[in-house]
C-alpha positions as a Markdown table, in Angstrom:
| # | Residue | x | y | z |
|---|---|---|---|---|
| 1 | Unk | 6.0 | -1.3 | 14.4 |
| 2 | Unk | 9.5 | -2.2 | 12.5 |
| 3 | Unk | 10.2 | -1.4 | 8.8 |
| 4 | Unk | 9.5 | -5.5 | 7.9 |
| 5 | Unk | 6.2 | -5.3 | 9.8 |
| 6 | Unk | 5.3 | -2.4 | 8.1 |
| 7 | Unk | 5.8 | -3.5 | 4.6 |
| 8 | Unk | 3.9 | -6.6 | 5.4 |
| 9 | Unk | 0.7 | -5.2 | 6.9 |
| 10 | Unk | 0.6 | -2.1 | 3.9 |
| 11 | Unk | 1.5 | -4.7 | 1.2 |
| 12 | Unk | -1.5 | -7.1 | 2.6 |
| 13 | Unk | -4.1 | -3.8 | 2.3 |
| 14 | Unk | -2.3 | -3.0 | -1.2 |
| 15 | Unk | -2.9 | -6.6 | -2.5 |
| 16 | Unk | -6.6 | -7.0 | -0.8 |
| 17 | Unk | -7.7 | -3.6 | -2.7 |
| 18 | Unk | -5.8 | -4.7 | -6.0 |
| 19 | Unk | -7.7 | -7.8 | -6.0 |
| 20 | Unk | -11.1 | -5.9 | -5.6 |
| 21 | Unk | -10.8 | -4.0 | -8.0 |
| 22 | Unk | -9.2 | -6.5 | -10.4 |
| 23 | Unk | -13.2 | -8.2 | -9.9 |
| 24 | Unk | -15.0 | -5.5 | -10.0 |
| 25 | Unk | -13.2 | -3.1 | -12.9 |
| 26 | Unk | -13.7 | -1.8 | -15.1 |
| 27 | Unk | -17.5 | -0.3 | -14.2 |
| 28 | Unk | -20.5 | 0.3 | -16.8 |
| 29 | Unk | -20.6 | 3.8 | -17.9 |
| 30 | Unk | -24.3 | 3.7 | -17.0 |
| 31 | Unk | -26.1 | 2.7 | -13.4 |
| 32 | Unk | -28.8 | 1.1 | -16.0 |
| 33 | Unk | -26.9 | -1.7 | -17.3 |
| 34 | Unk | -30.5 | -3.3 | -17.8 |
| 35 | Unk | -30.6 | -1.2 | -20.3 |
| 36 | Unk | -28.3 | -3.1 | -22.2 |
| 37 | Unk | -28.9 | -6.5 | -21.7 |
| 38 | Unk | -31.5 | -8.8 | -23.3 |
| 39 | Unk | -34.7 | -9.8 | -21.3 |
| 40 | Unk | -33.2 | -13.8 | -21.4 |
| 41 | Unk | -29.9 | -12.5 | -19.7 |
| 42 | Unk | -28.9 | -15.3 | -17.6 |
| 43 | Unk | -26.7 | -14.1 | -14.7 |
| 44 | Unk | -25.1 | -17.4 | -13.5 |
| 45 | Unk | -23.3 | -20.6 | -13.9 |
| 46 | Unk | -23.7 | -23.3 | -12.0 |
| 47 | Unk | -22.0 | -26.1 | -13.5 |
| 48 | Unk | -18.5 | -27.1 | -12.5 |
| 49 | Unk | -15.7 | -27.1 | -14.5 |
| 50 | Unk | -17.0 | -25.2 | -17.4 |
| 51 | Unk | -13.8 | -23.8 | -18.1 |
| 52 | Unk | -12.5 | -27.0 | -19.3 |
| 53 | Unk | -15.2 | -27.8 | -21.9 |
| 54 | Unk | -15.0 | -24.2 | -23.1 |
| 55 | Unk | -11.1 | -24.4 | -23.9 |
| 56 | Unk | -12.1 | -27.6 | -25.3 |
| 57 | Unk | -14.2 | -26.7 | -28.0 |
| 58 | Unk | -12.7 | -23.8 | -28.6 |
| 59 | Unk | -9.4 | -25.5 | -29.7 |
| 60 | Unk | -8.8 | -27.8 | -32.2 |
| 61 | Unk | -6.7 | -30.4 | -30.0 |
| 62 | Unk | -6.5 | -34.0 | -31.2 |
| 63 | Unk | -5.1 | -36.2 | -28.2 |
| 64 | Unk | -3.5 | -38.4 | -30.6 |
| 65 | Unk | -0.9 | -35.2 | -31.8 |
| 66 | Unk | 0.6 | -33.6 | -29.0 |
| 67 | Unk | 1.8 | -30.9 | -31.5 |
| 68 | Unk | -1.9 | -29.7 | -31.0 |
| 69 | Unk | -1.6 | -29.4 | -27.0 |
| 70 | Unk | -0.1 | -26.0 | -27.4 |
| 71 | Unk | -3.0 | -24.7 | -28.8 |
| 72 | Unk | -5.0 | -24.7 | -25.6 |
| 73 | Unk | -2.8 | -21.6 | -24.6 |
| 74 | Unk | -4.6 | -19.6 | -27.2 |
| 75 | Unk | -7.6 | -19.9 | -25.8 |
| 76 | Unk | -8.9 | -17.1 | -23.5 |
| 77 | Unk | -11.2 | -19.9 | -21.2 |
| 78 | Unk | -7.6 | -21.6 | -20.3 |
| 79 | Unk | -6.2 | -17.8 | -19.4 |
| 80 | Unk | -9.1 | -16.6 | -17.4 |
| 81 | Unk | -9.1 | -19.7 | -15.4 |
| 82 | Unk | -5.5 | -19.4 | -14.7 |
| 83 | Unk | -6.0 | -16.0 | -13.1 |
| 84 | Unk | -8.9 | -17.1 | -11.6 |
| 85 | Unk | -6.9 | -19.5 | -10.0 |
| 86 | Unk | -3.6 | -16.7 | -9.4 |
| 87 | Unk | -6.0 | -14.3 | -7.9 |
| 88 | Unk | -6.5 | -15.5 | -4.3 |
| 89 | Unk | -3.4 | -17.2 | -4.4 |
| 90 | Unk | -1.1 | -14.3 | -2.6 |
| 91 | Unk | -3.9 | -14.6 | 0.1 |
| 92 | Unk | -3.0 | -18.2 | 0.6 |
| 93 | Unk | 0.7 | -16.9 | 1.7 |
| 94 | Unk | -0.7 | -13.9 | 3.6 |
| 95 | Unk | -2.9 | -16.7 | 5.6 |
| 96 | Unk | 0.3 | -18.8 | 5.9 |
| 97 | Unk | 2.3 | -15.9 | 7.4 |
| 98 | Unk | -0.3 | -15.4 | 10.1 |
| 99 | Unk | -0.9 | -18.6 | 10.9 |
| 100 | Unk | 2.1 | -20.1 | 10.7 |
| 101 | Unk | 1.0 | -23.5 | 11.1 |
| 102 | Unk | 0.2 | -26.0 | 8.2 |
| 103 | Unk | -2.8 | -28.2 | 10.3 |
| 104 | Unk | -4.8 | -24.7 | 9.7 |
| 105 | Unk | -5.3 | -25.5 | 6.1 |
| 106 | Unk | -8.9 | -26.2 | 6.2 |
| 107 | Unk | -9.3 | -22.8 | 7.6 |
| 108 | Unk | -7.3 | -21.4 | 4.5 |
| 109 | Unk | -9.6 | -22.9 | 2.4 |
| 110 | Unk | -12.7 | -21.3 | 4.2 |
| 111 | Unk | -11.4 | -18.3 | 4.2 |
| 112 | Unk | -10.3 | -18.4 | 0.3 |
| 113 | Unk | -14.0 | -19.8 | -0.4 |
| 114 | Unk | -15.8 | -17.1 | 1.6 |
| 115 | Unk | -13.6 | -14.2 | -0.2 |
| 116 | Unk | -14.4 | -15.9 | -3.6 |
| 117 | Unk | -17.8 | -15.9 | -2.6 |
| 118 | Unk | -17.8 | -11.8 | -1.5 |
| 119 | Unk | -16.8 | -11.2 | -4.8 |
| 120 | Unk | -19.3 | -13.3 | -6.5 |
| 121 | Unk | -22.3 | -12.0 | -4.4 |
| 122 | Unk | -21.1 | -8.8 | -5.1 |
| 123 | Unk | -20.8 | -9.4 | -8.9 |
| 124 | Unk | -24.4 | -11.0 | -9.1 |
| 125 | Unk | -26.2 | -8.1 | -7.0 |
| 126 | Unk | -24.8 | -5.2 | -9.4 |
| 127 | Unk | -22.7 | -3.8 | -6.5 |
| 128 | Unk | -25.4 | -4.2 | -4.1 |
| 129 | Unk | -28.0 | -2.4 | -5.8 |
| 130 | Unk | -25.5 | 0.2 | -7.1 |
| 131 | Unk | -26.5 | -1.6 | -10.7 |
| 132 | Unk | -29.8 | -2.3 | -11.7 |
| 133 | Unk | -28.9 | -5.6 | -13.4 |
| 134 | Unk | -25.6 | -7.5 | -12.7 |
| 135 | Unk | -22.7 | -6.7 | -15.3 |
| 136 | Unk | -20.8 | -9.6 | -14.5 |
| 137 | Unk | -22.1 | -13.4 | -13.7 |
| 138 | Unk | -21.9 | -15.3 | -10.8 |
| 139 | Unk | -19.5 | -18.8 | -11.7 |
| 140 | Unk | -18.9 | -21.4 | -9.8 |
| 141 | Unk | -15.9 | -22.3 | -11.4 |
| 142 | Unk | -14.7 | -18.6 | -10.0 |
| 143 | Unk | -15.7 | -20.1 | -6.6 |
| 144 | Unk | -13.6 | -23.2 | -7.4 |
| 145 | Unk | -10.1 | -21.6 | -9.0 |
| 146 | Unk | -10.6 | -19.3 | -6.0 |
| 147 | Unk | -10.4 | -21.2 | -3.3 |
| 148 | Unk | -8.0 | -23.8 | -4.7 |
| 149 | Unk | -5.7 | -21.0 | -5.6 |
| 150 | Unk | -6.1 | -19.5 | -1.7 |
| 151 | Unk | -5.0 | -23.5 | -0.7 |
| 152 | Unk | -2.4 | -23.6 | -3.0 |
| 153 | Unk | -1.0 | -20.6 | -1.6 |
| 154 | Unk | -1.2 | -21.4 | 2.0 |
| 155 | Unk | 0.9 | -25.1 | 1.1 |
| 156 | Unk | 3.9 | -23.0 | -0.9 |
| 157 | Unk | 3.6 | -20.3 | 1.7 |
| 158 | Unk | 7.0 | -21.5 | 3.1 |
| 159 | Unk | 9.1 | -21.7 | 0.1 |
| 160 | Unk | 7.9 | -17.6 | -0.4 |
| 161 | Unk | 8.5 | -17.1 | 3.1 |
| 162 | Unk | 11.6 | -18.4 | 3.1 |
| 163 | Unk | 12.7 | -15.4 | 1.2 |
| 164 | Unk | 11.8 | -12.9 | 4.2 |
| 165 | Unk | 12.1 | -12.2 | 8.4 |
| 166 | Unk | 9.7 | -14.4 | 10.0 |
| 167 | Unk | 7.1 | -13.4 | 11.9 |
| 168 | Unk | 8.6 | -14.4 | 15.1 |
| 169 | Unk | 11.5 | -11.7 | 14.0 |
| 170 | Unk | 8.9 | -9.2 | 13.5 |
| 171 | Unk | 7.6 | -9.2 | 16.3 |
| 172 | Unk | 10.4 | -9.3 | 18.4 |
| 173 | Unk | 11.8 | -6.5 | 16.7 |
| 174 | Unk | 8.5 | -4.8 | 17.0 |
| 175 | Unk | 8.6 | -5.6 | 20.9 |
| 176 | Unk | 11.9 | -3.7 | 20.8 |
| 177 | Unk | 10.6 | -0.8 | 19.2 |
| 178 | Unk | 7.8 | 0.0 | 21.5 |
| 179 | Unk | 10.4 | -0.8 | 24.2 |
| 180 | Unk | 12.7 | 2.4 | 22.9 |
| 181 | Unk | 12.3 | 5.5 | 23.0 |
| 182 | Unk | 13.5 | 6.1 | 19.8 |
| 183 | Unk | 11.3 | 6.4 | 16.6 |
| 184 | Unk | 11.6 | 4.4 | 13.3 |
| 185 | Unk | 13.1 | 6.0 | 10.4 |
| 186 | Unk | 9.7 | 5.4 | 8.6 |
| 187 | Unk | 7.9 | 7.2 | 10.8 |
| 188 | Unk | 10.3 | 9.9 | 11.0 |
| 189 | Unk | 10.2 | 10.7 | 7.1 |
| 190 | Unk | 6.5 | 10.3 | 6.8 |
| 191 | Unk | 6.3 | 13.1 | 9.6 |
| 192 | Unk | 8.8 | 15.3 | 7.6 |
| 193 | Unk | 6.8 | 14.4 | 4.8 |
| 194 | Unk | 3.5 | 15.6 | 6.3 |
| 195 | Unk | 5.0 | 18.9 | 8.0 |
| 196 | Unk | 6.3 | 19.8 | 4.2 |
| 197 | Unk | 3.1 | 19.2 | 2.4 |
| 198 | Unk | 1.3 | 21.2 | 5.0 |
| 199 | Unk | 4.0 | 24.2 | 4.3 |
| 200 | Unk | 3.3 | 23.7 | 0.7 |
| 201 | Unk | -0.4 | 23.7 | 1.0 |
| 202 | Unk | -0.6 | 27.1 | 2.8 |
| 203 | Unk | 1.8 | 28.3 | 0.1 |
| 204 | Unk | -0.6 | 27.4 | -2.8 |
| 205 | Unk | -3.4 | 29.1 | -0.8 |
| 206 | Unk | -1.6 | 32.7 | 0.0 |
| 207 | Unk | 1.4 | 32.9 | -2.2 |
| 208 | Unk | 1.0 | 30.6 | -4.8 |
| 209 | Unk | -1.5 | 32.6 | -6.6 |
| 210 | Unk | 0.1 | 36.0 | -7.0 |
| 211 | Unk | 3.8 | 34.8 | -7.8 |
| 212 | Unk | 6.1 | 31.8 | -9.3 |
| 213 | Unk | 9.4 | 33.4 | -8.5 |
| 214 | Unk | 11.8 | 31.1 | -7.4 |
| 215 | Unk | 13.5 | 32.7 | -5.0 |
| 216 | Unk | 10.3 | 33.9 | -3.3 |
| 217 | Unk | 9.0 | 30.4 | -3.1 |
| 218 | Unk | 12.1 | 29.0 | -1.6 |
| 219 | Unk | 12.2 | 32.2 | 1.3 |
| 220 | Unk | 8.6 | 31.6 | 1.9 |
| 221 | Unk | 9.3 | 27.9 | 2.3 |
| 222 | Unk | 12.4 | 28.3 | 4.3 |
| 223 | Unk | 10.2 | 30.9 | 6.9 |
| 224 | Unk | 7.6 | 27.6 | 6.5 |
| 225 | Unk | 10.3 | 25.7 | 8.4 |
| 226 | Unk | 10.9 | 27.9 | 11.0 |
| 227 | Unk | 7.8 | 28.0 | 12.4 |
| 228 | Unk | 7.2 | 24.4 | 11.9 |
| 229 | Unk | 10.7 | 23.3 | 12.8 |
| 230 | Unk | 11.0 | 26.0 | 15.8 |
| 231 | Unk | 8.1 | 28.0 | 16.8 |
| 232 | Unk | 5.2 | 25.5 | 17.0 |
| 233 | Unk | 7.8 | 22.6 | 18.9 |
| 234 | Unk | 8.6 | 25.2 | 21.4 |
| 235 | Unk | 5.3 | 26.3 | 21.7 |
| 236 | Unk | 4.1 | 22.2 | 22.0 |
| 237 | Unk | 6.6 | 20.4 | 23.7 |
| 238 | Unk | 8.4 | 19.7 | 20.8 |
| 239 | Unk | 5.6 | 18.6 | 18.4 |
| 240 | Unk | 5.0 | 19.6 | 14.7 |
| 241 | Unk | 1.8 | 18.9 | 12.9 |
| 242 | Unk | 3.2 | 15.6 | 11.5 |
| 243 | Unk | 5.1 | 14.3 | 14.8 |
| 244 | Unk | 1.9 | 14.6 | 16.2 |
| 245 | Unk | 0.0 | 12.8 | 13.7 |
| 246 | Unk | 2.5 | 10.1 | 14.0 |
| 247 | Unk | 2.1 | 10.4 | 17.5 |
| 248 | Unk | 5.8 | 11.1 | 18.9 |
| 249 | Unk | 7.8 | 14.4 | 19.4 |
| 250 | Unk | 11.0 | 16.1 | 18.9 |
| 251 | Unk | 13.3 | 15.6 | 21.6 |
| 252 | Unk | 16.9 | 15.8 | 23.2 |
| 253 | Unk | 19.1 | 12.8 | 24.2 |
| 254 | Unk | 17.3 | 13.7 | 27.9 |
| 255 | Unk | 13.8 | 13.7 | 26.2 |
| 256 | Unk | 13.3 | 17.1 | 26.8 |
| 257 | Unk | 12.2 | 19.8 | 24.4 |
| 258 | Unk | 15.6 | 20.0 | 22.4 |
| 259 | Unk | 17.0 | 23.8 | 22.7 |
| 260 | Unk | 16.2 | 27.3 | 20.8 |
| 261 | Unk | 19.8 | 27.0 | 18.8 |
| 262 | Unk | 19.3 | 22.6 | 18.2 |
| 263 | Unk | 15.7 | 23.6 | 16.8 |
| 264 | Unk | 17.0 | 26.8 | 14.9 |
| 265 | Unk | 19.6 | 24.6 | 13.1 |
| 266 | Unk | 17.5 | 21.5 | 12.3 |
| 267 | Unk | 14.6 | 23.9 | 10.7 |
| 268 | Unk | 17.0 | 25.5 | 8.8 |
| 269 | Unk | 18.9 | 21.9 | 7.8 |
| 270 | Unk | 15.6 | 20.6 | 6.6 |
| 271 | Unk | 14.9 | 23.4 | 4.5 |
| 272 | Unk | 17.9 | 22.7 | 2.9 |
| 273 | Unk | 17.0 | 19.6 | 2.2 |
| 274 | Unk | 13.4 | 19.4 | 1.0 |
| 275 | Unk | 11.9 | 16.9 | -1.2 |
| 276 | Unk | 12.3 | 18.6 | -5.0 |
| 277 | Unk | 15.5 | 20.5 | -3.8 |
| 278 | Unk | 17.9 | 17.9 | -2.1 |
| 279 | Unk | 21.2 | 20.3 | -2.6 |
| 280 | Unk | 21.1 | 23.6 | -1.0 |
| 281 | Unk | 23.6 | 24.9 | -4.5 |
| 282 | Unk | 21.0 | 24.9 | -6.3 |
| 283 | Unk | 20.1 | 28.1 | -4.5 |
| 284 | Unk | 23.8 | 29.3 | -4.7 |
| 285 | Unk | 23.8 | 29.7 | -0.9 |
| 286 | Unk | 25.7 | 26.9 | 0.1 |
| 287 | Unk | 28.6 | 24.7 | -1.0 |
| 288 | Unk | 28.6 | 21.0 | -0.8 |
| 289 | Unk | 30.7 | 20.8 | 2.5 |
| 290 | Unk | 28.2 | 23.0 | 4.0 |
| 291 | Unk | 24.7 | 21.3 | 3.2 |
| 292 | Unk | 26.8 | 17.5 | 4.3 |
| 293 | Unk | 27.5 | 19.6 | 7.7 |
| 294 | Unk | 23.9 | 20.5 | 8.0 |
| 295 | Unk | 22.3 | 16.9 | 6.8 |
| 296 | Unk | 24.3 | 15.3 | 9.8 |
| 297 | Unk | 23.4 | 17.8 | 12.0 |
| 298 | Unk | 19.6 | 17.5 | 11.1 |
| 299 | Unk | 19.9 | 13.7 | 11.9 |
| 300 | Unk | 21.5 | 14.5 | 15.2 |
| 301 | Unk | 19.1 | 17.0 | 15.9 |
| 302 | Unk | 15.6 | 16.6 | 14.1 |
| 303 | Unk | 15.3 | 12.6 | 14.5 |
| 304 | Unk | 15.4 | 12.4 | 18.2 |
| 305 | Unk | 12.1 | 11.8 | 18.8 |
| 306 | Unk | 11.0 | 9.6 | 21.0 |
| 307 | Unk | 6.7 | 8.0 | 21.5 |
| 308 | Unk | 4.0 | 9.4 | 23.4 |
C-alpha cells in the first residue's frame, strides 16, 4: 500500500471513530440515567424541521429589519443544526473517492441516511442496553441534516478531491509496490518503531526499576540493538520482531540475509539514532561527521527489506 493510500484509508477510520464519539460523548457518570430523568421523559422527535421553529422563537428577528438577521447566529438551535449537517459531510467525500462516479448519488444518500440512523438507534436504546434510559433523543431532524450533509458531500467531492492523487494514482502506485521488492518507508519506520518500544519495554521490566543512570540506560539500549538488529535476523532469516509484524525482512541487494559486519553496523547506526536521542554527541562518543556516516549507512543497510 503507498504513502497516499495509506493516509486515506487511516484518515477514513480516524474520521469514522471521531464522528462516533462526537454522538455519543460525553457519557452519564451513572449506568442509571433513569435515575435522573422525570417519569414524562419523552425520548424523541418526530416532527421535521424543528430546528427552524426553535431558532425562530428563540430570536427576536423581524423580516422587515435585516439588521435583526444576524441574530439567528446566536442561537444554539441554528449551530447544532449546522453541525448536524457538517457531521456526515466528510463521509459524503469519502463515498465520492470510492465511487468515483456522480450517477451513484442516490447510494450516497442511503448510506448517509442509514449511518444517521446507527447513531440515532444507538442514542434512543441507551447504548444498546448499556443505559437503562436513553440520555440523548432520537430527532428526525438529526436524520435529515445527516443525510443531506452525506449528499452534499458526495456533490463537492471533486472540488476537495481535486486537492489530492486520485484514486486511479493510488492504486497504480500501490500495484507497483506489491510489484517491488522493496518496502515503503512507512512501513520501515513503524517496524523500527516497534523493535524500539519492545527494547524499551524489557528495559522498564529488568532495569528500569533498580537504576536511572544515563549511561547505563543508553548501554543497555545499545546491547538492545544488537540482538534485535544482529542476533535475532541471523537467527530468522533476517527478521526482527517488528519486520515480522509488518510482514517483510531485512535483506541484501541479492535478498539474502544481509552479512554479520552489514547487520553489526546497521544495529549499531540505529542505536545511534533512536527516537529521544537523534545525535549520537549527546553521548560524547561520536562527532557529527561520524553519526552522518552511520545514518547513511543504516539506510543502505537496514532498509533493504524486501515482502514476504
Amino acid at each position: 500500500m503507498s504513502l497516499w493510500a495509506s493516509v486515506v484509508a487511516y484518515s477514513f477510520m480516524y474520521y469514522m471513530l471521531s464522528a462516533l464519539f462526537l454522538v455519543l460523548l460525553p457519557l452519564p457518570e451513572t449506568r442509571d440515567t433513569c435515575a435522573h430523568q422525570s417519569a414524562d421523559t419523552v425520548y424523541y422527535s418526530l416532527v421535521p424541521f424543528s430546528f427552524v421553529s426553535d431558532t425562530l422563537a428563540a430570536s427576536s428577528i423581524v423580516w422587515s429589519n435585516p439588521t435583526t438577521y444576524m441574530q439567528v447566529f446566536q442561537q444554539s438551535a441554528f449551530w447544532q443544526a449546522t453541525f448536524n449537517f457538517l457531521l456526515l459531510l466528510p463521509f459524503g467525500v469519502y463515498l465520492r473517492y470510492f465511487w468515483q462516479e456522480k450517477r451513484h448519488w442516490k447510494r450516497a444518500l442511503a448510506f448517509g441516511f442509514a449511518l444517521s440512523l446507527f447513531y440515532e438507534v444507538t442514542q434512543v436504546t441507551g447504548i444498546y442496553g448499556i443505559y437503562n434510559c436513553p440520555y440523548r433523543i432520537f430527532d428526525v431532524d438529526d436524520l435529515m441534516l445527516n443525510s443531506s450533509g452525506a449528499l452534499f458531500g458526495y456533490w463537492i467531492g471533486p472540488i476537495i478531491l481535486a486537492l489530492f492523487p486520485s484514486k486511479k494514482t493510488l492504486l497504480a502506485k500501490t500495484a507497483k509496490i506489491r510489484q517491488s521488492e522493496r518496502v515503503p518507508p512507512l512501513s520501515q519506520l513503524l517496524a523500527v518503531w516497534v523493535d524500539y518500544f519492545a527494547i524499551q519495554a524489557v528495559l522498564f521490566v529488568t532495569i528500569g526499576f533498580f537504576t536511572a543512570n544515563e549511561l547505563i540506560e543508553m548501554l543497555c539500549t545499545t546491547v538492545g540493538f544488537l540482538l534485535v538488529y544482529f542476533a535475532l535476523p541471523l537467527q530468522c532469516g533476517g527478521k526482527t520482531i517488528g519486520t515480522n509484524l509488518l510482514r517483510f525482512k531485512l535483506a541484501d541487494p541479492q535478498g539474502e540475509t544481509p552479512s554479520r559486519k552489514a547487520l553489526l553496523f546497521c544495529a549499531f547506526s540505529l542505536s545511534v539514532n533512536k527516537p529521544g536521542l537523534i545525535n549520537g554527541e549527546r553521548s560524547g562518543i561520536l562527532s557529527h561527521k561520524k553519526v552522518g556516516q552511520l545514518r547513511r549507512l543504516s539506510r543502505d543497510v537496514c532498509k533493504k527489506g524486501v515482502n514476504h
